[in-house]
N, C-alpha and C positions, 0 to 999 in steps of 0.2 A: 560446490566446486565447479569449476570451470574448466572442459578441456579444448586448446587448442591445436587442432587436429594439424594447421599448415606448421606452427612451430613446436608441435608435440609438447606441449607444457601444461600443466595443472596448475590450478590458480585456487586460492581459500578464499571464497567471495564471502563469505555469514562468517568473518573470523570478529573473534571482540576486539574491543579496544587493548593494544598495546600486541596485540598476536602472539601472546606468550601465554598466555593465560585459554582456560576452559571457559568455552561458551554459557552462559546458561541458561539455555532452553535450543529444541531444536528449530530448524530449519527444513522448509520441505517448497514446492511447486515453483520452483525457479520458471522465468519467459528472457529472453535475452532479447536486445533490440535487432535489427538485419545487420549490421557491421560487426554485432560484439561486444560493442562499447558499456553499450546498458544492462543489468542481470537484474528485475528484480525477484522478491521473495518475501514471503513470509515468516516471520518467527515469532516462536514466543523468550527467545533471549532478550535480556532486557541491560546488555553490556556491549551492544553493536555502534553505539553512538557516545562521541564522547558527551557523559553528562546527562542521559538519556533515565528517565522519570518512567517504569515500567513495574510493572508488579509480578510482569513475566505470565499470566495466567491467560491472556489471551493473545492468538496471532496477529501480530499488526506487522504492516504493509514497510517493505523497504526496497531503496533503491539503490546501487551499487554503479558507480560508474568505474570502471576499470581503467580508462584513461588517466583519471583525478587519484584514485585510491581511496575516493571518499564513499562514504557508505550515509546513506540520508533516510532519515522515517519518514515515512508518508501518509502517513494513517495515523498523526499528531493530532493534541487538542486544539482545535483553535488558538492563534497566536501563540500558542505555545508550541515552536517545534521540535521539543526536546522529550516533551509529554507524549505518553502514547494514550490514543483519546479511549473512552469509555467500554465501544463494542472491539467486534472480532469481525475480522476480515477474513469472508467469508470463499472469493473468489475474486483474478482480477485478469486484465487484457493492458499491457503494452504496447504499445502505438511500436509500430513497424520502426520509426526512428527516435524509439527512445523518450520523446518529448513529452508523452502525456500514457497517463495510466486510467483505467476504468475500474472500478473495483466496487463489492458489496460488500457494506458496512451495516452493525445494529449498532452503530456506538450514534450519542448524540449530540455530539459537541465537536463534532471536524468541523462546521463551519460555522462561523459568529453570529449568533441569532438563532441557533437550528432550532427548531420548535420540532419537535416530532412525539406524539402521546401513542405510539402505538408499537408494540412488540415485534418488528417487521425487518425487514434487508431493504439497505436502501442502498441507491448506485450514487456512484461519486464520482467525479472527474477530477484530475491533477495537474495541473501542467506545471512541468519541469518546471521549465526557465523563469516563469514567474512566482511558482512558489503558491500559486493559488489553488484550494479546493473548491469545487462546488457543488451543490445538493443539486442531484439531475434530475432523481425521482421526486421534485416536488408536487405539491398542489399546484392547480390551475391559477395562473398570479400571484403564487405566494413562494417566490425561492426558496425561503429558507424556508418552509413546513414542508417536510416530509409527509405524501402522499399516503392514502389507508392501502395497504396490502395486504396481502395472504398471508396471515400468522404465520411463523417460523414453526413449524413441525407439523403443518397439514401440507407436507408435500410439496411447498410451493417454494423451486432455490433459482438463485437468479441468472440467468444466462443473458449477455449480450456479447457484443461485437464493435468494433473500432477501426475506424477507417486507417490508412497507413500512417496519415501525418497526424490520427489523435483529434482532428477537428468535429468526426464526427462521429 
């Protein structure tokens, strides 16, 4: 939910498609852009997008513009962005205006080509307007291969940080 506090209004941002209907899966760690405009969030409902290819078992990444009314997945398979991709979206950072997101990922197919052999959190970049992801933590000259990291459950979870306009 969304509240705005200048026009006291409550707003269903994680509602499914057709808003009549029960969600299926919950919603939790909302970030709003600096205007409002942008909410995103994670679910494991797999009825947030119309047409939307989810098995519901892991949180994947979405993005809500309240201007639009539209609600967009982000954390899709490669060319496919109706699919939600393979891992769980572990944590993520919205750009101050909305335009690009940061997020940790184990899934292996956000981006076309990904190579990754190893059990790990990988960060990913979004940008809005264009629609592109891309593998941040890769290897050294290898984009699309995901870098060796600290296995997932020795402790090691990923934290960063994003400039306002997402660039960096």
């Amino acid at each position: 939910f969304f509240y705005d506090r200048g026009a006291a209004t409550l707003e269903h941002i994680s509602r499914p498609i057709g808003s009549e209907k029960l969600w299926s899966g919950g919603s939790a760690r909302p970030d709003v852009s600096d205007d409002g405009r942008y909410v995103a969030f994670v679910s494991r409902a797999s009825n947030l997008v119309d047409g939307q290819v989810d098995p519901g078992t892991n949180f994947s990444l979405f993005l809500h513009d309240r201007q639009e009314g539209v609600t967009t997945l982000i954390s899709h398979a490669a060319g496919q962005p109706l699919t939600a991709a393979s891992g769980e979206v572990y944590s993520f950072v919205l750009s101050r205006d909305g335009q690009a997101l940061a997020f940790a990922d184990m899934a292996t197919d956000l981006v076309d080509g990904q190579v990754d052999f190893s059990d790990t959190w990988d960060i990913f970049h979004h940008d809005v307007p264009t629609g592109v992801t891309r593998l941040v933590s890769h290897a050294a000259g290898m984009p699309n291969q995901a870098a060796a990291n600290v296995p997932k459950g020795q402790g090691w979870y990923p934290r960063y940080g994003m400039s306002a306009d997402g660039a960096r």
